[in-house]
C-alpha positions as CSV (number, residue, x, y, z in Angstrom):
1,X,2.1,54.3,-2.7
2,X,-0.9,52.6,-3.1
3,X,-3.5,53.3,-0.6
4,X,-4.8,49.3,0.8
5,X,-8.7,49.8,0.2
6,X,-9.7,49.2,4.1
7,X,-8.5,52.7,4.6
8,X,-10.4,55.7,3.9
9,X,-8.8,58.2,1.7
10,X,-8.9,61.1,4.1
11,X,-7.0,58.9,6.7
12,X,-4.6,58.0,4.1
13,X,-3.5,61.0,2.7
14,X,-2.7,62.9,6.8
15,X,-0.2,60.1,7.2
16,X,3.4,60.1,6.0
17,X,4.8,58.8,3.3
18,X,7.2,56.2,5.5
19,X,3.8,55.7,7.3
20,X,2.2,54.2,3.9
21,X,4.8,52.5,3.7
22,X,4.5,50.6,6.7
23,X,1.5,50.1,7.1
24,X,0.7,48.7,3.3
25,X,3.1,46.2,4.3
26,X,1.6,44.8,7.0
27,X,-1.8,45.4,5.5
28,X,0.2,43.0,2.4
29,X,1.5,40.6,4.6
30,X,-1.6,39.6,6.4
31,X,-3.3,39.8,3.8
32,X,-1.1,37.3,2.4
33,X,-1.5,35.0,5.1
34,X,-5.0,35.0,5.5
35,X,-4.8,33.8,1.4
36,X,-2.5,31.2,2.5
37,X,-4.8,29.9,5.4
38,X,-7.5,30.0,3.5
39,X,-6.1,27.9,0.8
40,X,-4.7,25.3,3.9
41,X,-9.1,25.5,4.6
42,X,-9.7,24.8,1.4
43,X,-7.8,21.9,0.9
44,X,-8.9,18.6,0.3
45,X,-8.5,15.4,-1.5
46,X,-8.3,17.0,-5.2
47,X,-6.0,19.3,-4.6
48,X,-3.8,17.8,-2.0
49,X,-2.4,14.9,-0.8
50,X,-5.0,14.9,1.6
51,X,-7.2,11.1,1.9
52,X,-10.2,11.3,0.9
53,X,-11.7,10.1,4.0
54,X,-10.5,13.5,5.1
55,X,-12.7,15.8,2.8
56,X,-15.8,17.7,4.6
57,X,-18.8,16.5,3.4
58,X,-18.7,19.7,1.5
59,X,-16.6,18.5,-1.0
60,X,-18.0,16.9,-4.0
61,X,-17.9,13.7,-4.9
62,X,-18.0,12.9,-8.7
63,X,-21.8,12.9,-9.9
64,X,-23.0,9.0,-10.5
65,X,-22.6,8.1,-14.2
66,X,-26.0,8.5,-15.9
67,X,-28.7,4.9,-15.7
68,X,-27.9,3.3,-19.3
69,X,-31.1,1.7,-19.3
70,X,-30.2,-2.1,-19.3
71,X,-30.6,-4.4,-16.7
72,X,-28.9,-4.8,-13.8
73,X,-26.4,-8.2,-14.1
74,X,-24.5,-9.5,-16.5
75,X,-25.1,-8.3,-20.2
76,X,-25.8,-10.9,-23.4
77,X,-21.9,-11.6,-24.6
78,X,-20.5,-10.8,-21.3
79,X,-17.8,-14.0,-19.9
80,X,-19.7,-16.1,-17.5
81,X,-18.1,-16.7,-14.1
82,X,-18.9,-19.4,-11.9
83,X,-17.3,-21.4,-9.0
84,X,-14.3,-23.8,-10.1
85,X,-15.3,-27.2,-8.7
86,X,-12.3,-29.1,-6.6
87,X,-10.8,-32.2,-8.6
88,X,-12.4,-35.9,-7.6
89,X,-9.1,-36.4,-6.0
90,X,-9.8,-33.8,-3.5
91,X,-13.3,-34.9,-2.5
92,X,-14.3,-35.9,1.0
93,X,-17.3,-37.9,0.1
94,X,-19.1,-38.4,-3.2
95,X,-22.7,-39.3,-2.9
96,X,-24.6,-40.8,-5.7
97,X,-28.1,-39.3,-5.8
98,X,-30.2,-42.3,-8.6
99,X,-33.6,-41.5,-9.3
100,X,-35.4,-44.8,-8.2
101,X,-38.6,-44.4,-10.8
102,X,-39.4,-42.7,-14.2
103,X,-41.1,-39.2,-13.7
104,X,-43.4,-39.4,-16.5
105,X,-44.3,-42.9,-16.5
106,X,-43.0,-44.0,-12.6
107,X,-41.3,-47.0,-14.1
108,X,-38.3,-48.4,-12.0
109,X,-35.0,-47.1,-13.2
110,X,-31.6,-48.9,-12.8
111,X,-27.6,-48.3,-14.3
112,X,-25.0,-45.4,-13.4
113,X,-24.7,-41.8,-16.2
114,X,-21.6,-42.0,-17.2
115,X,-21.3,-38.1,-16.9
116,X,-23.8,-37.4,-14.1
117,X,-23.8,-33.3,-12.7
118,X,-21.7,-32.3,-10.0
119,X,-23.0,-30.4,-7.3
120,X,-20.7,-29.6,-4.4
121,X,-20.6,-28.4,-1.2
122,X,-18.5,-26.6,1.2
123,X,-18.5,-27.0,4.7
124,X,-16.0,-26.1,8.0
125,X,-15.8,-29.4,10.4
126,X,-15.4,-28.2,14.1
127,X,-12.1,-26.6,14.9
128,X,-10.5,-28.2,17.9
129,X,-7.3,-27.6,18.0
130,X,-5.0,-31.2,18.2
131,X,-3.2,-30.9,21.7
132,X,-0.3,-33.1,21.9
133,X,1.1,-33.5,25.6
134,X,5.2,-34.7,25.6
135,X,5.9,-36.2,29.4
136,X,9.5,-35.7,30.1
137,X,10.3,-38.0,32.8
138,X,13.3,-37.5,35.6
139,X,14.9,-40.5,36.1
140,X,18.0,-40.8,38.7
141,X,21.2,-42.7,37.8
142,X,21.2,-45.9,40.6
143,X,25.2,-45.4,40.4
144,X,25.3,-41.5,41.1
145,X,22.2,-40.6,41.7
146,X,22.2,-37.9,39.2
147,X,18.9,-37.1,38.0
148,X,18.6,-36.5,34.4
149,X,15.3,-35.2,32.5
150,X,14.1,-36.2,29.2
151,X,14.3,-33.2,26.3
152,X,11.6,-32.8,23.4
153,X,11.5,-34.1,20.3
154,X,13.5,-32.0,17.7
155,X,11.0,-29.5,16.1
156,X,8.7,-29.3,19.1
157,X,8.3,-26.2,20.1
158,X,8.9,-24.8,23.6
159,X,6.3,-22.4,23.9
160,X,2.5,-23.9,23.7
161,X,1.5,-23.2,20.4
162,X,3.0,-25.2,16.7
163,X,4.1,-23.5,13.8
164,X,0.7,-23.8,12.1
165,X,-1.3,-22.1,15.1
166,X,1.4,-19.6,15.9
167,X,0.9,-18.8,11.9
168,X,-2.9,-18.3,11.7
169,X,-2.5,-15.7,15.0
170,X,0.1,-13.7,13.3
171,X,-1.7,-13.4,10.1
172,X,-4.5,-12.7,12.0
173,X,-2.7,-9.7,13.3
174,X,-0.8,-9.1,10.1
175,X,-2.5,-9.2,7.6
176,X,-6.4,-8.8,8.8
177,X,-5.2,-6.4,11.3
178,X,-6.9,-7.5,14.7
179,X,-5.9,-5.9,17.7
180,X,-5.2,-8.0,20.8
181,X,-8.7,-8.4,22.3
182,X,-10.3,-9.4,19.1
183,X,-7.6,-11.5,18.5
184,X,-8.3,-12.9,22.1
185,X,-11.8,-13.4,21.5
186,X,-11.7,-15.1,18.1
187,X,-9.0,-17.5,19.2
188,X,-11.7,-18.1,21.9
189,X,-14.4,-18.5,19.5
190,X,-12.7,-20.6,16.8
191,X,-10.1,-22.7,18.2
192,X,-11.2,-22.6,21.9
193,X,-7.9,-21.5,23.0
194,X,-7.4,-19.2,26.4
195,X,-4.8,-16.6,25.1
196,X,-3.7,-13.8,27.7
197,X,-2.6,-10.1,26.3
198,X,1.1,-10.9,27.2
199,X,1.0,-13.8,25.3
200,X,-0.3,-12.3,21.8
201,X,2.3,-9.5,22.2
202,X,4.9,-12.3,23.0
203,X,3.9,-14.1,19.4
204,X,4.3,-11.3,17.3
205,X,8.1,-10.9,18.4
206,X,8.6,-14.0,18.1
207,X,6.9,-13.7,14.1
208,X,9.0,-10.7,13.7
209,X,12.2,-12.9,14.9
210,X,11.8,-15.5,12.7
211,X,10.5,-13.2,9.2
212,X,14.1,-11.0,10.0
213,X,16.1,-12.8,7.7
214,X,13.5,-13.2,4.5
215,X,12.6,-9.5,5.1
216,X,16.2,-8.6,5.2
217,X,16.8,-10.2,1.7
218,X,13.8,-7.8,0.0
219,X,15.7,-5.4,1.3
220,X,18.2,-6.1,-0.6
221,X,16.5,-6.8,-3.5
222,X,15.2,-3.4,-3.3
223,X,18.3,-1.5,-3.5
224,X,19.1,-3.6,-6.6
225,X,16.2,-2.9,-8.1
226,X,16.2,-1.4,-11.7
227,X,12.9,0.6,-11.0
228,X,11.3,1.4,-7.5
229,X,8.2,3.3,-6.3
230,X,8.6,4.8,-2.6
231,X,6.3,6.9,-0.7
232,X,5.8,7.1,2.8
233,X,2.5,8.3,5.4
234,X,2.7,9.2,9.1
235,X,2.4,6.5,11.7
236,X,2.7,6.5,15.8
237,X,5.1,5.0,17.7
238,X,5.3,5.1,21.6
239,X,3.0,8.0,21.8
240,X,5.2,10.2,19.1
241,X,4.6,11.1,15.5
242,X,6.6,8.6,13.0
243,X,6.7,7.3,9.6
244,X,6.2,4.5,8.2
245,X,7.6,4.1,4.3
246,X,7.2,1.7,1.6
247,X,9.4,0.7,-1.5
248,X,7.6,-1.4,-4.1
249,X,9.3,-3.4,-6.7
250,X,7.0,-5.6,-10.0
251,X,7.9,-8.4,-7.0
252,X,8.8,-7.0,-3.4
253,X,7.1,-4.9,-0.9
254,X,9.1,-3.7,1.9
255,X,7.9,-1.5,4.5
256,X,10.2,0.4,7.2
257,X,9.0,2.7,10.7
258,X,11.5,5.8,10.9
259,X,11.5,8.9,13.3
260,X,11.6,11.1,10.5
261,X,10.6,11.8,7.1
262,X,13.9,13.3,5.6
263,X,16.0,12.2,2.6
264,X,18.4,10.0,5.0
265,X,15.8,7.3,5.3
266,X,15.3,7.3,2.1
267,X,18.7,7.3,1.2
268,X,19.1,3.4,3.5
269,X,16.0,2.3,2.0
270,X,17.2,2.5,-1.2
271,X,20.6,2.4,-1.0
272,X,23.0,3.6,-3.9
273,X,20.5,4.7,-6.7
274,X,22.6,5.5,-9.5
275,X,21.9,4.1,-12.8
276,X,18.1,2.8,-11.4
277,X,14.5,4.8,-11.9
278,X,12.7,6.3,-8.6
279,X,9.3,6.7,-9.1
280,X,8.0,9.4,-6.7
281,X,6.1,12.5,-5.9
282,X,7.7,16.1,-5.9
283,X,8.9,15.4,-1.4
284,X,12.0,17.1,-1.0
285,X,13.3,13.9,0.4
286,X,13.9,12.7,-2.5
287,X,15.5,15.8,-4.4
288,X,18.9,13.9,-4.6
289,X,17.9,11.2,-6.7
290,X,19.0,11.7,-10.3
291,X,16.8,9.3,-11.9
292,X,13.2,9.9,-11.3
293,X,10.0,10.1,-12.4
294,X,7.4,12.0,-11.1
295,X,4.3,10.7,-10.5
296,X,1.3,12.3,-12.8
297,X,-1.0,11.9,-10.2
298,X,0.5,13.9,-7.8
299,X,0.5,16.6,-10.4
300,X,-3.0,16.2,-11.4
301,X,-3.4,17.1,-7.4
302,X,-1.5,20.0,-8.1
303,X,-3.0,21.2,-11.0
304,X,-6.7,21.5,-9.6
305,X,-5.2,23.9,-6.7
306,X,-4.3,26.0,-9.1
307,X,-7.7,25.7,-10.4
308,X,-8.7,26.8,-6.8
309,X,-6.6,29.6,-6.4
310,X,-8.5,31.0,-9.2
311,X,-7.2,34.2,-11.3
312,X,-4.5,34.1,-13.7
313,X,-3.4,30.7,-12.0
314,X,-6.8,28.8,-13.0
315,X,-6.1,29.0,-16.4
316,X,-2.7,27.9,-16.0
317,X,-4.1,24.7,-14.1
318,X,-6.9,24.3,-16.4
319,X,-4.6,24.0,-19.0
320,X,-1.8,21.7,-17.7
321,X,-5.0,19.2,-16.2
322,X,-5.9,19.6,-20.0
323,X,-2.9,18.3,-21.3
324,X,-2.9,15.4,-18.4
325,X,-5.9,14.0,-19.2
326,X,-4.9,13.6,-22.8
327,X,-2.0,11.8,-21.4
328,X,-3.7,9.7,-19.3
329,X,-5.9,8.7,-22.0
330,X,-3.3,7.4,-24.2
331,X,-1.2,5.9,-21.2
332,X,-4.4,4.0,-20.4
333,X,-4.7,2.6,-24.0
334,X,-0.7,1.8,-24.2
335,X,-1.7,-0.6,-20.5
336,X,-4.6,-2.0,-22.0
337,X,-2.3,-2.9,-25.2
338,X,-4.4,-0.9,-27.8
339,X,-1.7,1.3,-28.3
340,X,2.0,0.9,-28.9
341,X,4.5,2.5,-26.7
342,X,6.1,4.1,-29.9
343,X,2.8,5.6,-31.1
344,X,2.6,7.4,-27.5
345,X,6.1,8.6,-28.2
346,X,5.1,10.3,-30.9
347,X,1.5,11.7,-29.6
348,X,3.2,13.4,-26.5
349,X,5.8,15.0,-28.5
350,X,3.5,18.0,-29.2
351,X,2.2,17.4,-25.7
352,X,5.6,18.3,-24.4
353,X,6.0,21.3,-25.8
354,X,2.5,22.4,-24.9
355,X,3.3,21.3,-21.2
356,X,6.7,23.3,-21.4
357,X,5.1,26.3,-22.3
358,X,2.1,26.5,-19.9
359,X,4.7,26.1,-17.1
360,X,6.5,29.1,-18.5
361,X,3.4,30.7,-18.0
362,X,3.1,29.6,-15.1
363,X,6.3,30.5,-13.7
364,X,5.5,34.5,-14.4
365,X,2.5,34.2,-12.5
366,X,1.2,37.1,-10.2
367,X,0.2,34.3,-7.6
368,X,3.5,32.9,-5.7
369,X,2.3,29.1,-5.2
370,X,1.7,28.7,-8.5
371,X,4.6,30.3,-9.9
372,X,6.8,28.2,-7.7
373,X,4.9,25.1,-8.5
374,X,5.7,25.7,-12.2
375,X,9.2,26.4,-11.7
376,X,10.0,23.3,-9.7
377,X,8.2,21.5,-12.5
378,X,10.8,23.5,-14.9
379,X,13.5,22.9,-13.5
380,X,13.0,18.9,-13.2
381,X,11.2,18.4,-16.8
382,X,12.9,15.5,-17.5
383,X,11.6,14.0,-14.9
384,X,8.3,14.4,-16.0
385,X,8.9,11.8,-19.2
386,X,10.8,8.9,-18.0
387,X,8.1,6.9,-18.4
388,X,8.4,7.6,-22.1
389,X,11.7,6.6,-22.6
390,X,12.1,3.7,-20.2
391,X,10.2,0.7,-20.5
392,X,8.6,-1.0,-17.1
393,X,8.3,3.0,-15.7
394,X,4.4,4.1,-14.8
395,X,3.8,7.8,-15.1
396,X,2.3,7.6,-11.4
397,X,3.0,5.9,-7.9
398,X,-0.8,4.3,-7.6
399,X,1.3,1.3,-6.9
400,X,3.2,2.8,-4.0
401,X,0.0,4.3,-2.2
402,X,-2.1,1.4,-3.0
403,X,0.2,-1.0,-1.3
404,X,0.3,1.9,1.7
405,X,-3.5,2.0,1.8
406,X,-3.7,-1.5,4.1
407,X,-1.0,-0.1,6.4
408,X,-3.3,3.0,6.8
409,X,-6.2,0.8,7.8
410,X,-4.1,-0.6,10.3
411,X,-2.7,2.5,11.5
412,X,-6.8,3.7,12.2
413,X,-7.8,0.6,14.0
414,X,-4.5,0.1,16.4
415,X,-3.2,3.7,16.8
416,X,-0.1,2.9,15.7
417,X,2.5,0.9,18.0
418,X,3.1,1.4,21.9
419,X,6.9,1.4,21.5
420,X,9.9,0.2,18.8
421,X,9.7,-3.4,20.0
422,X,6.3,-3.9,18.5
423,X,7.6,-2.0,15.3
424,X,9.2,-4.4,13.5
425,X,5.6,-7.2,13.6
426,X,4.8,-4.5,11.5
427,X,6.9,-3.6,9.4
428,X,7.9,-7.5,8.0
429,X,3.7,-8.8,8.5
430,X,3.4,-6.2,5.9
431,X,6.3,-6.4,4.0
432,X,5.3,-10.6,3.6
433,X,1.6,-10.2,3.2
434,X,2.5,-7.8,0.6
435,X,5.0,-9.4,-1.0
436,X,3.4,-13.1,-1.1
437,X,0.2,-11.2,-2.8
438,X,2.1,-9.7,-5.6
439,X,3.6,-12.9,-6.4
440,X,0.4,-15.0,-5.9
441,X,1.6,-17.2,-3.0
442,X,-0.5,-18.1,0.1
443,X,1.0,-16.2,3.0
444,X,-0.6,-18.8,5.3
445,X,1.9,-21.3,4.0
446,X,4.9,-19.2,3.7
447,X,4.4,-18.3,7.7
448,X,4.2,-21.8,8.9
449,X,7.2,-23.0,6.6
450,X,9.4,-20.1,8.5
451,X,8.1,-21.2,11.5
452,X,8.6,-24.6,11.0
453,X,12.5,-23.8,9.8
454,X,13.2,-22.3,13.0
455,X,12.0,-24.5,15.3
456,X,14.2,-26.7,13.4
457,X,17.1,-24.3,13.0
458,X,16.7,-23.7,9.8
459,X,16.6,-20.6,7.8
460,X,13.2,-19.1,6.7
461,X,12.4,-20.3,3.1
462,X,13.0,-16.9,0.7
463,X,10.3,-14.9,-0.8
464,X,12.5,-13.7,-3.9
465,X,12.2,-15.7,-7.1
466,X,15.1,-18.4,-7.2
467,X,17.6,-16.6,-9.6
468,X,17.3,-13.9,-7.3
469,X,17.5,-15.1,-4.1
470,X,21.2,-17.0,-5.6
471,X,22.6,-13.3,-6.0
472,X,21.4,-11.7,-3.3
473,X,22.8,-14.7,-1.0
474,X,26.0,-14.6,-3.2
């Protein structure tokens, strides 16, 4: 038995031999878990999923690259960029500006330049918002005295506000993530409005009323999707813990708020998967899903706590972030089109095998976390390549946690939402804020046009591209 080196040897040897026994397991136990708390410590943004506005400031950052020596601006070669000027046809006013005299000589000049320069300028007229009063008039019947009141125009909205207004205070919500008072006092400020708290919260289910139906079709779209990133981050709802998940297609965004965080939710958000690429990290709640890759990232994250375990598992992270960033440097030259996907075939086929046996390693680790880590990675290898043999399939989910990075924002400013009623505002703001920027439309527009359709019973315009939206509808 081997005698745990916080006991003396003369106290060791008068106790029993079941005593040893024991007590080295406790003594091995603890010991354990004070390793495993300090690794929880320990963690931070490098070696977790962990933000990195979470890290201590003891953590450090990357050192500044090294001063090259050249100016600051633009280098000699580099693209100019400057302001594109708005077509003739979109010009308020055009102002001549004719020099009346010769600067040298201070002779009188006459005539027009037939290419004179164009210098333009931007301004904001006052906002007042254009208040249009309907009368409805009660007028009795002289032969039955029935009284009988006049009805609004169609498309006029009951409420106070018109499509375009109720539009610029849901994106201001939405997509800029005000709260209510700001929103309060900049509808004050710029549009001289008097909005009450009840009111705001009463917009934003009527924005999450009409955007049901277009959200509801990028759902759909989703779960027909050939390839899909998903992730998901916590969120509160009505005081408790939730979660609020994304699913990112090359042209949807959809977000959804569930209770939990297990594979069910993922299972409706992305419906029957068979036959279609997931593009994940290593959650559990995605263990059912045949078709996945996993995202290199993630792993990277993974790798460095080995790194910090130190021992026998540092070199087996040192190694596998080795082989990473040699993939990473190819992937990067295969995006920026210097490299053909085939030539990275053939690069990362000795890659592979190097990869394959450093997790072998690593499964036969003396440290546990490591050795597991290794044999999940084992056991779902081919999940580590998809991207290799399926074109359109990123070795990481950067998209995914990019497109979760403004809902994060949000989630800091507001807390969360006071209760499931104020849920879905969030949810489809996102999911068409989102959505309109990955496919380059204004989201302004797209708001007041669904607004606009409903007020005249219409259904909101779609956000999927037109040969899609025909099959999803079909």
């Amino acid at each position: 038995m081997t005698r745990p080196t916080s006991i003396p040897q003369h106290i060791w040897d008068t106790l029993s031999t079941e005593a040893q026994a024991v007590i080295a397991g406790v003594i091995g136990q603890l010991e354990q878990q004070i390793a495993d708390l300090e690794e929880r410590l320990n963690q931070n943004s490098t070696n977790s999923s962990k933000p990195p506005s979470s890290d201590p400031p003891s953590v450090k950052r990357r050192p500044p690259a090294a001063p090259s020596g050249k100016r600051r601006g633009g280098q000699p070669g580099h693209r100019c960029h400057t302001r594109t000027l708005v077509p003739p046809e979109q010009v308020h006013e055009a102002v001549d500006c004719k020099p009346s005299h010769c600067r040298r000589c201070g002779h009188g000049l006459a005539g027009e330049d037939p290419q004179p320069l164009r210098h333009q300028v931007a301004e904001i007229p006052p906002v007042q918002p254009v208040v249009t009063e309907y009368r409805l008039h009660r007028l009795h019947c002289p032969q039955c005295s029935t009284s009988t009141c006049g009805t609004l125009p169609s498309g006029v909205p009951t409420g106070a506000f018109g499509p375009r207004l109720h539009a610029v205070l849901s994106l201001l919500a939405g997509s800029y993530r005000l709260g209510q008072r700001p929103l309060q006092q900049i509808a004050r400020d710029l549009f001289g409005l008097s909005l009450a708290l009840g009111m705001i919260a009463k917009l934003r289910r009527q924005t999450a009323v009409v955007l049901e139906r277009p959200v509801a079709e990028l759902r759909e779209h989703v779960q027909q999707a050939e390839v899909v990133h998903i992730d998901e981050t916590s969120w509160r709802q009505d005081k408790a813990k939730a979660w609020l998940w994304v699913a990112l297609t090359p042209l949807v965004t959809v977000f959804t708020i569930a209770a939990t965080r297990c594979g069910g939710v993922a299972r409706q958000i992305l419906g029957e998967v068979a036959r279609r690429i997931i593009v994940s990290d290593r959650f559990s709640s995605y263990g059912w899903i045949e078709l996945r890759q996993f995202c290199w990232a993630h792993l990277r994250r993974d790798f460095q706590a080995m790194i910090d375990r130190g021992g026998e598992a540092a070199a087996v992270g040192r190694r596998l972030l080795e082989h990473s960033n040699k993939l990473f440097h190819w992937w990067h030259r295969v995006r920026d089109g210097t490299m053909a996907r085939s030539t990275l075939k053939g690069y990362t086929d000795p890659l592979r095998w190097a990869v394959r046996q450093d997790l072998q390693r690593g499964a036969e680790c003396s440290c546990a976390k490591t050795a597991a880590t290794c044999r999940g990675l084992l056991e779902g290898e081919r999940h580590l390549w998809t991207f290799l043999r399926v074109a359109g399939v990123d070795p990481t989910n950067n998209a995914a946690e990019r497109a979760l990075r403004q809902a994060v924002i949000w989630r800091k400013l507001s807390g969360g939402t006071e209760s499931g009623s104020g849920s879905p505002f969030v949810e489809r703001m996102l999911s068409v804020v989102a959505t309109c920027r990955q496919q380059g439309r204004n989201a302004l527009e797209y708001l007041i046009a669904c607004h606009e359709a409903h007020l005249l019973g219409h259904p909101a315009p779609s956000l999927l591209p037109t040969e899609t939206a025909g099959s999803v509808a079909a």
